[in-house]
FIVO-86488 format. One record per residue: residue in one letter; x, y, z of N, C-alpha, C in turn; residue number from 1. Coordinates in pm, whole numbers. Example, Ala and Ser with C-alpha at 12.3 -4.5 7.8 and 13.67 -1.06 7.14 Angstrom:
BEGIN
<r=a&nx=1319&ny=-569&nz=780&cax=1230&cay=-450&caz=780&cx=1320&cy=-330&cz=780&k=1> .
<r=s&nx=1285&ny=-225&nz=708&cax=1367&cay=-106&caz=714&cx=1290&cy=3&cz=787&k=2> .
***
This chain:
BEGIN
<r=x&nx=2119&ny=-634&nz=-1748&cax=2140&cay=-542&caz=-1859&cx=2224&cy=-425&cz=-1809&k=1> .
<r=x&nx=2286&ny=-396&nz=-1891&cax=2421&cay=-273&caz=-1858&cx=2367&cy=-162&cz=-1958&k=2> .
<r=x&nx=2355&ny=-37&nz=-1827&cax=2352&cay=112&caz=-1912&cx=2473&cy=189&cz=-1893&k=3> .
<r=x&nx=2455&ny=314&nz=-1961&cax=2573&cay=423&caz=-1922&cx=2514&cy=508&cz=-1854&k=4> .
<r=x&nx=2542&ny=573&nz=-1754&cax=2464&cay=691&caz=-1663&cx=2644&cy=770&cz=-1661&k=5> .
<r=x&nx=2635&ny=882&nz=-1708&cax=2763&cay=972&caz=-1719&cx=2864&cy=898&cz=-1698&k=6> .
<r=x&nx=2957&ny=858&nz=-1618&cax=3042&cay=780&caz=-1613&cx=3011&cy=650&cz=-1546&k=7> .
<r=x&nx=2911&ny=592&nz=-1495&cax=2864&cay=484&caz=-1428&cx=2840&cy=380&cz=-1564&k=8> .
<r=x&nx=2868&ny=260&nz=-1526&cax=2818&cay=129&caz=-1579&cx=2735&cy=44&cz=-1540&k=9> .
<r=x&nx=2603&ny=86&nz=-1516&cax=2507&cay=9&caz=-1397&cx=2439&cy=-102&cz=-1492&k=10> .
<r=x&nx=2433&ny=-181&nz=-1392&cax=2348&cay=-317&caz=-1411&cx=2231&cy=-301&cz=-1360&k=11> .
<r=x&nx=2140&ny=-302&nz=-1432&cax=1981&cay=-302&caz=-1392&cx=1929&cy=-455&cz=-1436&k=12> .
<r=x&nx=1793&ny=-474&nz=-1398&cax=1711&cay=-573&caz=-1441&cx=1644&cy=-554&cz=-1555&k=13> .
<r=x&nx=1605&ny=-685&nz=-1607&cax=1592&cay=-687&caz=-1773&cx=1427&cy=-674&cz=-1783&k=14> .
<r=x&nx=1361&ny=-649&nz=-1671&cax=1222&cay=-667&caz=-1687&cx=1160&cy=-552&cz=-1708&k=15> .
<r=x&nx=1238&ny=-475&nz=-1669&cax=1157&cay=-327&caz=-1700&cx=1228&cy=-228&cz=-1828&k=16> .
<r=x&nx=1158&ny=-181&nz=-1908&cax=1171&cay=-133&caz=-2057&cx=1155&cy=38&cz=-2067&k=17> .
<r=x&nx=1271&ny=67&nz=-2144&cax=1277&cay=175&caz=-2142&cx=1190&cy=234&cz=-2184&k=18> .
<r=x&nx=1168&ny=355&nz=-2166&cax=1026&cay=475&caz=-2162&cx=1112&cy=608&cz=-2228&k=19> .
<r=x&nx=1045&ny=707&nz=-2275&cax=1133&cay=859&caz=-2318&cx=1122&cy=917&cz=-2178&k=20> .
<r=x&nx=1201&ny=961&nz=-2193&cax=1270&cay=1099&caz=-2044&cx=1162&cy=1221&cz=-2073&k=21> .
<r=x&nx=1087&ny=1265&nz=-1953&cax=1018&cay=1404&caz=-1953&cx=1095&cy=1464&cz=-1965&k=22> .
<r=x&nx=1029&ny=1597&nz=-2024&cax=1080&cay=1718&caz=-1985&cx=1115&cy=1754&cz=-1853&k=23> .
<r=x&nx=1186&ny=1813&nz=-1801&cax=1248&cay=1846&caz=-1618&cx=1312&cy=1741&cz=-1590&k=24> .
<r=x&nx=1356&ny=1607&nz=-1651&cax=1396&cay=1494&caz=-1576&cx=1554&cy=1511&cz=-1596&k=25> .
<r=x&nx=1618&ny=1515&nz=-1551&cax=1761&cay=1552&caz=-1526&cx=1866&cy=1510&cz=-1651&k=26> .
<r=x&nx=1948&ny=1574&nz=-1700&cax=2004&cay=1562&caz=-1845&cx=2059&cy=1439&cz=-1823&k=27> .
<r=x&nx=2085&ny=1363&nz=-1916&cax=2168&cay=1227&caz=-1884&cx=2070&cy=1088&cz=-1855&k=28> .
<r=x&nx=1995&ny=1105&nz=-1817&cax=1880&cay=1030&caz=-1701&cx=1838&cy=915&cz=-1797&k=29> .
<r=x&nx=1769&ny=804&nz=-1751&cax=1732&cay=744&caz=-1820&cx=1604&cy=644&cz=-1778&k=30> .
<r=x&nx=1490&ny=634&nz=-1803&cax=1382&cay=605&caz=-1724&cx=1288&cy=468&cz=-1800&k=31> .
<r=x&nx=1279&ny=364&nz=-1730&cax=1215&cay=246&caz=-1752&cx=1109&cy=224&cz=-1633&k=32> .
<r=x&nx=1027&ny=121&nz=-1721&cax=876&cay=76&caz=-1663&cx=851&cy=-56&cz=-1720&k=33> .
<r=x&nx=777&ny=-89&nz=-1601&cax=693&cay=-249&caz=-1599&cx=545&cy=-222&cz=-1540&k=34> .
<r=x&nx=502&ny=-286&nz=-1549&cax=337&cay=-338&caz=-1480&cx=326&cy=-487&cz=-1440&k=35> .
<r=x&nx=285&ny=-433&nz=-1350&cax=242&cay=-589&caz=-1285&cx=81&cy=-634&cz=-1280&k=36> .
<r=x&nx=-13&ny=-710&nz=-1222&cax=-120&cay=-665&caz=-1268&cx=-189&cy=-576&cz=-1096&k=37> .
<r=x&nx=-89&ny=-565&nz=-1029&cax=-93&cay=-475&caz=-902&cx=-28&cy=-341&cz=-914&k=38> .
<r=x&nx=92&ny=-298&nz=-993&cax=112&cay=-228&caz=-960&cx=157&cy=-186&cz=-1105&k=39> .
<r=x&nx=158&ny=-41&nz=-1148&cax=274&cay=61&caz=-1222&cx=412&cy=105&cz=-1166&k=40> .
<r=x&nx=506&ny=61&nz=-1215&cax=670&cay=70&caz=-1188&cx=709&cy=172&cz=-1296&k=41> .
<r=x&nx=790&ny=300&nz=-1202&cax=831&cay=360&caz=-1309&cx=947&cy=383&cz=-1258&k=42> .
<r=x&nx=1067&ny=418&nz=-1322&cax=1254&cay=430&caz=-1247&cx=1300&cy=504&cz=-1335&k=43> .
<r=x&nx=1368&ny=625&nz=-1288&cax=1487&cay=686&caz=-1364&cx=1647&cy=688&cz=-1280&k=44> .
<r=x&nx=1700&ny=672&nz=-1376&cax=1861&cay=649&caz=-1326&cx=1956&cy=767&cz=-1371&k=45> .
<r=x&nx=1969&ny=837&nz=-1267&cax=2081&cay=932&caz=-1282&cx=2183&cy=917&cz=-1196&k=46> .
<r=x&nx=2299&ny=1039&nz=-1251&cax=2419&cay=1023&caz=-1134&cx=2397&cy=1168&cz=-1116&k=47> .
<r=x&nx=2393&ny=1216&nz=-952&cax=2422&cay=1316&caz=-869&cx=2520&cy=1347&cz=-781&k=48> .
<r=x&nx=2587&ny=1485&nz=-734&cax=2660&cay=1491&caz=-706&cx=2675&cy=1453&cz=-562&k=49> .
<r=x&nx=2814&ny=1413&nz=-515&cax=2806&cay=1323&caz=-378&cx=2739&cy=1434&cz=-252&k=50> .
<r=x&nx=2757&ny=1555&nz=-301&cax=2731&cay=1632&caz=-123&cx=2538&cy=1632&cz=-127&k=51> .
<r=x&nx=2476&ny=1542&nz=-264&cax=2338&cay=1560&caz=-260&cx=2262&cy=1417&cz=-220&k=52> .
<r=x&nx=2372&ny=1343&nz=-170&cax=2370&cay=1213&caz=-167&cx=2320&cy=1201&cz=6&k=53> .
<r=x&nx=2223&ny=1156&nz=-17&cax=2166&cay=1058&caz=134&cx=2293&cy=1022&cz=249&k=54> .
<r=x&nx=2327&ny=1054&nz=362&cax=2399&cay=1030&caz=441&cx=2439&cy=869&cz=448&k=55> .
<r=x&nx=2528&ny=819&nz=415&cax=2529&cay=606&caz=395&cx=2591&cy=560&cz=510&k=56> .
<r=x&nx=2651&ny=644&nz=623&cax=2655&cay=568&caz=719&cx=2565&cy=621&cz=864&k=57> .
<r=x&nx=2440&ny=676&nz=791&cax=2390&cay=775&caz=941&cx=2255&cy=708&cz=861&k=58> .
<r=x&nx=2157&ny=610&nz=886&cax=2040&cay=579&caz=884&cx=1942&cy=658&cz=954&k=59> .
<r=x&nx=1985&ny=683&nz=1112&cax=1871&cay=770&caz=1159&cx=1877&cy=910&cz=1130&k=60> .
<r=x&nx=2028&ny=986&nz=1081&cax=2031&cay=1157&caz=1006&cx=1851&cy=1115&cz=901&k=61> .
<r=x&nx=1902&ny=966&nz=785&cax=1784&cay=1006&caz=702&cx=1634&cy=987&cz=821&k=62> .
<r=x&nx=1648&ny=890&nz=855&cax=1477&cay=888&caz=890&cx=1431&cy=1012&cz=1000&k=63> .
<r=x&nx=1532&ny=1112&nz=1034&cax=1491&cay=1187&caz=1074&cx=1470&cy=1312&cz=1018&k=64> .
<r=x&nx=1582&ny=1331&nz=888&cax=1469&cay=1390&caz=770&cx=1359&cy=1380&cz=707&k=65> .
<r=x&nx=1363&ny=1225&nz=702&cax=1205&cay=1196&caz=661&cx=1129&cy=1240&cz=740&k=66> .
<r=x&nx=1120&ny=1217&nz=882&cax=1010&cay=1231&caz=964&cx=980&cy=1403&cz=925&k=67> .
<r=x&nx=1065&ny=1484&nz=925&cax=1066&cay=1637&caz=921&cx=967&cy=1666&cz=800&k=68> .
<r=x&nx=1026&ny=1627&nz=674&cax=960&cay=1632&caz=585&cx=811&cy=1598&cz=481&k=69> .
<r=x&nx=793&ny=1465&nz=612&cax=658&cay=1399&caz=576&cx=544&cy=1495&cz=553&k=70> .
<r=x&nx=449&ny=1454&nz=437&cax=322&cay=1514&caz=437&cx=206&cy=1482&cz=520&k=71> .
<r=x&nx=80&ny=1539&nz=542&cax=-3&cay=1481&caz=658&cx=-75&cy=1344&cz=536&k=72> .
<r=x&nx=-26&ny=1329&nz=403&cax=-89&cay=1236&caz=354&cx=33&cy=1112&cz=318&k=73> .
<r=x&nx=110&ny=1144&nz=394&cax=231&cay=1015&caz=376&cx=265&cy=935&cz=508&k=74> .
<r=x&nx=385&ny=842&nz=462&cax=427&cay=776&caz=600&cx=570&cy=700&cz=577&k=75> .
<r=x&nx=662&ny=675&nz=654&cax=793&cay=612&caz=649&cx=775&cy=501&cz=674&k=76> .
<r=x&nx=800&ny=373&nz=535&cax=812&cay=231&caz=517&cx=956&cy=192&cz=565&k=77> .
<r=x&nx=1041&ny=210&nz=534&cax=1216&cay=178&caz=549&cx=1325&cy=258&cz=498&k=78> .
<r=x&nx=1437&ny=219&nz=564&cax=1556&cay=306&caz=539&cx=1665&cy=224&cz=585&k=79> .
<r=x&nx=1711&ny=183&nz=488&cax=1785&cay=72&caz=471&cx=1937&cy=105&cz=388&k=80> .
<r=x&nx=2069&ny=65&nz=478&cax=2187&cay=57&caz=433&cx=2299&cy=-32&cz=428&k=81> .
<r=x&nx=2421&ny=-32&nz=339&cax=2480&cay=-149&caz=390&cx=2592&cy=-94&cz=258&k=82> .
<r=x&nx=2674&ny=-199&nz=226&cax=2766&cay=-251&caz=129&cx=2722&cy=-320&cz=1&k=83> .
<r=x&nx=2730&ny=-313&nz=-107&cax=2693&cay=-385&caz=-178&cx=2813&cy=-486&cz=-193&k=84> .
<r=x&nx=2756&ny=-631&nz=-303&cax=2884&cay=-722&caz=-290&cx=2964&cy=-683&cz=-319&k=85> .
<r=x&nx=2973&ny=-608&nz=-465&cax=3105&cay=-525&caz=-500&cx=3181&cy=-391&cz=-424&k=86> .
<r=x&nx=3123&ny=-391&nz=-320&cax=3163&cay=-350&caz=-208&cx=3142&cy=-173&cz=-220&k=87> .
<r=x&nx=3035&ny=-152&nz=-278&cax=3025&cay=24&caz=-271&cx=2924&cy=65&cz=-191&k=88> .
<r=x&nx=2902&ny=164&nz=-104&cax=2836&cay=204&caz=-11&cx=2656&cy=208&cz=-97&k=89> .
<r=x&nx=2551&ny=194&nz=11&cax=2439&cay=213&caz=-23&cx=2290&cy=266&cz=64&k=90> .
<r=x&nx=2242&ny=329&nz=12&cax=2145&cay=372&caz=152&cx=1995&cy=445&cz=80&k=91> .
<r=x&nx=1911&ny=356&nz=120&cax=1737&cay=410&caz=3&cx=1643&cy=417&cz=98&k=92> .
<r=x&nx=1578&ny=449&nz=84&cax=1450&cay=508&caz=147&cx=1336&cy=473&cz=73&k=93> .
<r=x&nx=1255&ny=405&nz=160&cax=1068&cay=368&caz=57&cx=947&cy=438&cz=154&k=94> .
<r=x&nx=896&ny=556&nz=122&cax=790&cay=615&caz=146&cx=657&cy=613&cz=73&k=95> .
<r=x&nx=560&ny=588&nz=160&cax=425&cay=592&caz=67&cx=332&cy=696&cz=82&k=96> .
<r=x&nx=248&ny=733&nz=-32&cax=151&cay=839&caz=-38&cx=7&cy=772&cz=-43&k=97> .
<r=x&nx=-53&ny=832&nz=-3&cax=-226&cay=791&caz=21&cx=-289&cy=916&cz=-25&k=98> .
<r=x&nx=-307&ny=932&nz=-152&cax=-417&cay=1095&caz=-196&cx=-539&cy=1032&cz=-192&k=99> .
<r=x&nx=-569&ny=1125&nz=-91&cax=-676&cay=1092&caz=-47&cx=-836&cy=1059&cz=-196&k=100> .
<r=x&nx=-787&ny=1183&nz=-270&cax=-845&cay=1199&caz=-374&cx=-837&cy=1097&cz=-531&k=101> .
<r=x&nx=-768&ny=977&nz=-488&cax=-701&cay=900&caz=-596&cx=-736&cy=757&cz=-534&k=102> .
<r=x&nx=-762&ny=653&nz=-588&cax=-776&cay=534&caz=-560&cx=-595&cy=477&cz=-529&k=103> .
<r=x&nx=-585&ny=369&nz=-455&cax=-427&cay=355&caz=-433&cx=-331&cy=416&cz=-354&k=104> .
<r=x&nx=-245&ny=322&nz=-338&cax=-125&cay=423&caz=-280&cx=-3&cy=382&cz=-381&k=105> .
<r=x&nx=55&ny=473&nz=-339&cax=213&cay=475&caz=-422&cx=313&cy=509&cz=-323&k=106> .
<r=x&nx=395&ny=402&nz=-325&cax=525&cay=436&caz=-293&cx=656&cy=445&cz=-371&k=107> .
<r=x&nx=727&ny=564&nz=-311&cax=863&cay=591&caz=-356&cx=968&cy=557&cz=-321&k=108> .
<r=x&nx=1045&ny=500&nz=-411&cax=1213&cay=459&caz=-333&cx=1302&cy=543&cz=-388&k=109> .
<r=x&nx=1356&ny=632&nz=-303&cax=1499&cay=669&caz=-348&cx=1617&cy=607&cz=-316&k=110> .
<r=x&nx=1735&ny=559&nz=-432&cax=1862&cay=437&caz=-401&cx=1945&cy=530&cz=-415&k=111> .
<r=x&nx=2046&ny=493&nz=-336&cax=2211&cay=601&caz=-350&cx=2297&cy=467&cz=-357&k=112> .
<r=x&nx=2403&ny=463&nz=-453&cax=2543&cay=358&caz=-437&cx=2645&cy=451&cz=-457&k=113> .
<r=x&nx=2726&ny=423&nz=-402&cax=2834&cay=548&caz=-376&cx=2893&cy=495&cz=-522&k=114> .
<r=x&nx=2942&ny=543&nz=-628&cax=3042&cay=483&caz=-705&cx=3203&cy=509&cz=-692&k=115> .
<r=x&nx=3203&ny=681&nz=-672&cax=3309&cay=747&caz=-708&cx=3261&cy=815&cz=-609&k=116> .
<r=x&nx=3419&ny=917&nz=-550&cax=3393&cay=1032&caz=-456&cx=3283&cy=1132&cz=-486&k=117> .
<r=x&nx=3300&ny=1171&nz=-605&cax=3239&cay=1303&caz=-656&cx=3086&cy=1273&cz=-702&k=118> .
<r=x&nx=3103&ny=1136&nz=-729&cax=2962&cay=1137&caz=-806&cx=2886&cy=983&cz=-716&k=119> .
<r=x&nx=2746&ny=1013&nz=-723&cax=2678&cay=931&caz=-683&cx=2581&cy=827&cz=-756&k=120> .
<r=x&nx=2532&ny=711&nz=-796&cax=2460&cay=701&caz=-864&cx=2289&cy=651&cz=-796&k=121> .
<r=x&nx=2187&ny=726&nz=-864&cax=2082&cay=729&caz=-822&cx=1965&cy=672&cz=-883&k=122> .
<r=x&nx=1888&ny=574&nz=-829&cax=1776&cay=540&caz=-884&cx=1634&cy=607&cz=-803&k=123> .
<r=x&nx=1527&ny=661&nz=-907&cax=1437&cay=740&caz=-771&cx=1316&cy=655&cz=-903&k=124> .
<r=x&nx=1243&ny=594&nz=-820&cax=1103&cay=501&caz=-860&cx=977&cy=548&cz=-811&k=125> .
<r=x&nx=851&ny=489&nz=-868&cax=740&cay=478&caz=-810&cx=684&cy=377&cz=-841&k=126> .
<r=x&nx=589&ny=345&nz=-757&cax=518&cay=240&caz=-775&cx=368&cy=228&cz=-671&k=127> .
<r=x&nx=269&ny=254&nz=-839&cax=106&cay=301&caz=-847&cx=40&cy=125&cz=-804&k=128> .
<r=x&nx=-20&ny=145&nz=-686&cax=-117&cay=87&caz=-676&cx=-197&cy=52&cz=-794&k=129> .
<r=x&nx=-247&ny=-67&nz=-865&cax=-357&cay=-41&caz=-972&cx=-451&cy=-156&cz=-950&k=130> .
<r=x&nx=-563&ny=-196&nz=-977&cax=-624&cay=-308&caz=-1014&cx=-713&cy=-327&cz=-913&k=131> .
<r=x&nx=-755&ny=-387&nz=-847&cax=-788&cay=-401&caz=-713&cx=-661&cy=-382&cz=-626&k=132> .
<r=x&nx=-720&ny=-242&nz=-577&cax=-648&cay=-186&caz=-476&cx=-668&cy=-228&cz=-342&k=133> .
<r=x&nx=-569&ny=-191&nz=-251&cax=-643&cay=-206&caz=-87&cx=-621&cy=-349&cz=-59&k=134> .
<r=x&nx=-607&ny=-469&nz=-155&cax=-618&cay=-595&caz=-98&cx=-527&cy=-687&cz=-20&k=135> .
<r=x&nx=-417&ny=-608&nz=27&cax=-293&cay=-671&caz=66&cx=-351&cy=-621&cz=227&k=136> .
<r=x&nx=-388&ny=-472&nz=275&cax=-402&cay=-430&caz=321&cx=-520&cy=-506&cz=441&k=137> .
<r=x&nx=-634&ny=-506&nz=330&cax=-781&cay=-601&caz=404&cx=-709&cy=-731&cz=445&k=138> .
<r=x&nx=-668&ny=-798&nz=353&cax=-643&cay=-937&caz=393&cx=-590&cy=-978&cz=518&k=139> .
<r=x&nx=-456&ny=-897&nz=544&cax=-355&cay=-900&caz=639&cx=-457&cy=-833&cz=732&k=140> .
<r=x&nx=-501&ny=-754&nz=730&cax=-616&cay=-673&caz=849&cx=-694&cy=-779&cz=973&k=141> .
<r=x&nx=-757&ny=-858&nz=820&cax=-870&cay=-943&caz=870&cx=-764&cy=-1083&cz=909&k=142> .
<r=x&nx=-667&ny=-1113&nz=905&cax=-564&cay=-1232&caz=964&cx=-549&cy=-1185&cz=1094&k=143> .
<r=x&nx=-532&ny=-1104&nz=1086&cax=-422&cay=-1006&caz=1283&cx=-554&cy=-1014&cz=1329&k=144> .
<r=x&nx=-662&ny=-928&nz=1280&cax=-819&cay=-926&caz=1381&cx=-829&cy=-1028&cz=1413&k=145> .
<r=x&nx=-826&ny=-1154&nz=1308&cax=-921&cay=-1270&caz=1370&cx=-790&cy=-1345&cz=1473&k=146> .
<r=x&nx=-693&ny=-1289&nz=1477&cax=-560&cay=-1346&caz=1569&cx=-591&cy=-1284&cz=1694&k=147> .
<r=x&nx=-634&ny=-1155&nz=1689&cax=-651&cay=-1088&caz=1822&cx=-503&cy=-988&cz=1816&k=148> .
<r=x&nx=-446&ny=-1026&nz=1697&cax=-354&cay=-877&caz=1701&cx=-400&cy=-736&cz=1683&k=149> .
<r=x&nx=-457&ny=-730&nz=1601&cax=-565&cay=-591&caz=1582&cx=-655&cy=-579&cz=1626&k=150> .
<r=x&nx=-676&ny=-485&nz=1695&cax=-846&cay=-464&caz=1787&cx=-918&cy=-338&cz=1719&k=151> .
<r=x&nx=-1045&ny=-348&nz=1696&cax=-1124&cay=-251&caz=1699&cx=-1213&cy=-209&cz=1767&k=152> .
<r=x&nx=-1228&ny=-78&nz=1825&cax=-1354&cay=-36&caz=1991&cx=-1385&cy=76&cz=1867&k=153> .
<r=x&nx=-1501&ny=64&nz=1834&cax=-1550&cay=193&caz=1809&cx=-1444&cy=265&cz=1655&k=154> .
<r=x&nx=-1408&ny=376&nz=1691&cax=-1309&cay=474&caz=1581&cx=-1207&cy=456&cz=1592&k=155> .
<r=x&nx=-1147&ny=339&nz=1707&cax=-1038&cay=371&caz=1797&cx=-998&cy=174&cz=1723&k=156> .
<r=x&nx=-821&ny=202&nz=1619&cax=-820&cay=33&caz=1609&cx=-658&cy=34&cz=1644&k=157> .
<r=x&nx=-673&ny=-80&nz=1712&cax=-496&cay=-34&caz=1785&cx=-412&cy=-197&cz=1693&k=158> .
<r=x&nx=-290&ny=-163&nz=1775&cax=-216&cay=-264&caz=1705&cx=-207&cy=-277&cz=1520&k=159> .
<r=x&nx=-211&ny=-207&nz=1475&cax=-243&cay=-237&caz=1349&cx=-122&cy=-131&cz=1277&k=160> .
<r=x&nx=-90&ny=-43&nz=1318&cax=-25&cay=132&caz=1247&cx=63&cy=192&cz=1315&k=161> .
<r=x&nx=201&ny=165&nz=1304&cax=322&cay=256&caz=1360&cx=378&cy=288&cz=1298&k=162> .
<r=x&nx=501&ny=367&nz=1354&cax=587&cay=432&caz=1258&cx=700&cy=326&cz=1269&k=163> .
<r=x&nx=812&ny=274&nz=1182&cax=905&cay=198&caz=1196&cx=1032&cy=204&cz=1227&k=164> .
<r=x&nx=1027&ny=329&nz=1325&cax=1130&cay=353&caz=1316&cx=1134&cy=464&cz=1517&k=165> .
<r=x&nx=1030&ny=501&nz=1516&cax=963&cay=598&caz=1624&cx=853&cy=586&cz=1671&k=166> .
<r=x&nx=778&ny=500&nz=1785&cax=676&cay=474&caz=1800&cx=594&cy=585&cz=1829&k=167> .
<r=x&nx=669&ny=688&nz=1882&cax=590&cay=848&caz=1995&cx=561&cy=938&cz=1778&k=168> .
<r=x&nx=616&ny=860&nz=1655&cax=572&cay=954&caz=1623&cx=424&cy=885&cz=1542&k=169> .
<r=x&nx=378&ny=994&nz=1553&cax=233&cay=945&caz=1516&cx=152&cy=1067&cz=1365&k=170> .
<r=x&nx=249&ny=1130&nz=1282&cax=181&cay=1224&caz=1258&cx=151&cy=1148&cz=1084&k=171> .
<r=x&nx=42&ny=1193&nz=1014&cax=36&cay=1155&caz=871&cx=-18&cy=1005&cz=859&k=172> .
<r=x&nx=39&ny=912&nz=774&cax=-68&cay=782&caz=718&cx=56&cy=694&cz=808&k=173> .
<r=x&nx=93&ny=612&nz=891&cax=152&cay=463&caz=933&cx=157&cy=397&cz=866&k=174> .
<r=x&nx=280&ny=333&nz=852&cax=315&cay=209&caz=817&cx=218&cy=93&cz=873&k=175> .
<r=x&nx=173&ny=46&nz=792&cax=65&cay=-50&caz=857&cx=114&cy=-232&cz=861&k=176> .
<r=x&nx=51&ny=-277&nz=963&cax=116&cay=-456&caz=974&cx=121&cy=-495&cz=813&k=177> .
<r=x&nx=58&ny=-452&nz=733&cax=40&cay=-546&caz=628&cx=171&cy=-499&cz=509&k=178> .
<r=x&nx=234&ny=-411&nz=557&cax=339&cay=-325&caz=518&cx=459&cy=-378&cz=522&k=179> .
<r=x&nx=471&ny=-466&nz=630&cax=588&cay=-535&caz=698&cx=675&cy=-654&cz=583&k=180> .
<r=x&nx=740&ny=-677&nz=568&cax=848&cay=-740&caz=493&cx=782&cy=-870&cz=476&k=181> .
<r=x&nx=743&ny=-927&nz=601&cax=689&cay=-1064&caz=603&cx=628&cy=-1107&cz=488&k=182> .
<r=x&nx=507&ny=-1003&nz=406&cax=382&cay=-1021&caz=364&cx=428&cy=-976&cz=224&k=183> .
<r=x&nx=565&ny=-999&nz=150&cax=629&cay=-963&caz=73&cx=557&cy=-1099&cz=-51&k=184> .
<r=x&nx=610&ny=-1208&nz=-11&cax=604&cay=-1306&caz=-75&cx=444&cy=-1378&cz=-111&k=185> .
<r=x&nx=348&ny=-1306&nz=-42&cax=233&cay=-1349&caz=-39&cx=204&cy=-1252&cz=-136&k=186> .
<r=x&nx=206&ny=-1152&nz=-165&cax=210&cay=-1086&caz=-279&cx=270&cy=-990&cz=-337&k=187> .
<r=x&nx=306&ny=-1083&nz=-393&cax=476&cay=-1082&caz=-474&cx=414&cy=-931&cz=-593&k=188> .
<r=x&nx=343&ny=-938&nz=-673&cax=266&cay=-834&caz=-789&cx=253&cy=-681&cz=-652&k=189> .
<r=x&nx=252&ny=-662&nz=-572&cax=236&cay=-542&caz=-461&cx=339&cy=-440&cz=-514&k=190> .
<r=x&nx=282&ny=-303&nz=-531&cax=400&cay=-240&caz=-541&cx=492&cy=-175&cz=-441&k=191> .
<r=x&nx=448&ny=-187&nz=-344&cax=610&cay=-241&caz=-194&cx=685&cy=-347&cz=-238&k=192> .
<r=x&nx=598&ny=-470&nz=-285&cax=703&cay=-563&caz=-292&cx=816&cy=-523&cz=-401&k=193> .
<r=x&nx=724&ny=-526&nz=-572&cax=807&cay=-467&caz=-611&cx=966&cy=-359&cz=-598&k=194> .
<r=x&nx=902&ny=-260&nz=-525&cax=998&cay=-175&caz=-502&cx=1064&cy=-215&cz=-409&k=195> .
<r=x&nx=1051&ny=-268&nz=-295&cax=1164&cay=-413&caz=-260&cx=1259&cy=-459&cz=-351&k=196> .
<r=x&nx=1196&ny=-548&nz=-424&cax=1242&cay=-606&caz=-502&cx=1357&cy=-539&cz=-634&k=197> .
<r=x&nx=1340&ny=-388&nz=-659&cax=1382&cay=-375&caz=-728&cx=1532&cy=-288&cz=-655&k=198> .
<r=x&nx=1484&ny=-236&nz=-505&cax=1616&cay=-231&caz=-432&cx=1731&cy=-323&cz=-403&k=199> .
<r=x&nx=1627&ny=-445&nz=-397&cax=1734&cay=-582&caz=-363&cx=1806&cy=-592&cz=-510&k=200> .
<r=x&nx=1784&ny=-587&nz=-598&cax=1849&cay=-644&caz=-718&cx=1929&cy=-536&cz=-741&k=201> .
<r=x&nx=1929&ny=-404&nz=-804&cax=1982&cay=-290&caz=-799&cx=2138&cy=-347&cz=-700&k=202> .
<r=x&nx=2119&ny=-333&nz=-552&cax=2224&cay=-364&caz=-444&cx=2324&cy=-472&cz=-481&k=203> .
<r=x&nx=2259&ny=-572&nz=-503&cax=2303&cay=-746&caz=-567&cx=2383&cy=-720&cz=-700&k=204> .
<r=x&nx=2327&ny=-597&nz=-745&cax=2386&cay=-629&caz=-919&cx=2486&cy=-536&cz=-935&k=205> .
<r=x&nx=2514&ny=-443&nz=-833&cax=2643&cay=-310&caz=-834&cx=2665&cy=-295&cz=-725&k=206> .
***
């Protein structure tokens, strides 16, 4: 499906349905949602200006903003760049939150495709844990334990939680094994996968 974002002609996916724009959400913008029975998907699509645009050929400039910026209740999933087929620059970021105070986690993707010098076009998502939560997490847990990849002594469980990018950094929630790309297809309804999924197509389709 083809929208207008100020001068952009973007191709999005047909599965997710447009929603009204909040108040504060950037003039122009335009914001769609799906559910899965794992997760809440929500996306708005704007165009921003290029000097606000994610660095597209410096991967570690971003993940070393991320790292700067992380909360003690977040953690860095990926940061990922390249070309799209139609050959325009691209570079997104998927971070997740753990409130402590909220069942779930949610992660965020922010997408940059270069279109034009001046202007950038941007997709910034979330995607809510819902339903039975936690289960991608246990499952994959209890596979690596009973493998002998994950150990537990006490308070202390190793092998299981790094950062993906910096092993020495250790601060806030880890990317955890069950986090990993692999465990995409085993459940496909996840809202990582999702938001995977909706980076890969986004890239593929502009």
């Amino acid at each position: 499906m083809d929208i207008s974002i100020e001068n952009f002609t973007i191709k999005i996916p047909v599965d997710y349905q447009q929603v009204n724009s909040l108040p504060g959400d950037p003039a122009g913008s335009m914001s769609f949602m799906k559910k899965t029975p794992e997760a809440a998907c929500l996306v708005m699509y704007s165009g921003i200006p290029s000097e606000q645009s994610m660095p597209f050929n410096s991967k570690e400039e971003v993940v070393r903003g991320i790292h700067s910026a992380l909360a003690e209740d977040q953690g860095l999933i990926e940061v990922e760049s390249g070309i799209t087929p139609a050959g325009k620059k691209y570079i997104y970021s998927i971070v997740k939150t753990v409130n402590r105070g909220t069942v779930g986690v949610q992660y965020s993707l922010v997408l940059h495709i270069g279109y034009f010098a001046e202007h950038v076009f941007q997709a910034q998502a979330f995607f809510d844990e819902t339903g039975y939560t936690g289960g991608r997490d246990a499952s994959v847990f209890a596979i690596l334990q009973n493998e002998g990849k994950v150990t537990v002594d006490g308070q202390n469980i190793s092998g299981w939680a790094v950062d993906p990018y910096d092993p020495q950094y250790t601060r806030g929630i880890l990317m955890n094994m069950s986090e990993k790309t692999d465990y995409d297809e085993v459940f496909p309804d996840h809202p990582l996968t999702q938001a995977r999924i909706l980076a890969k197509n986004l890239i593929e389709m502009n």
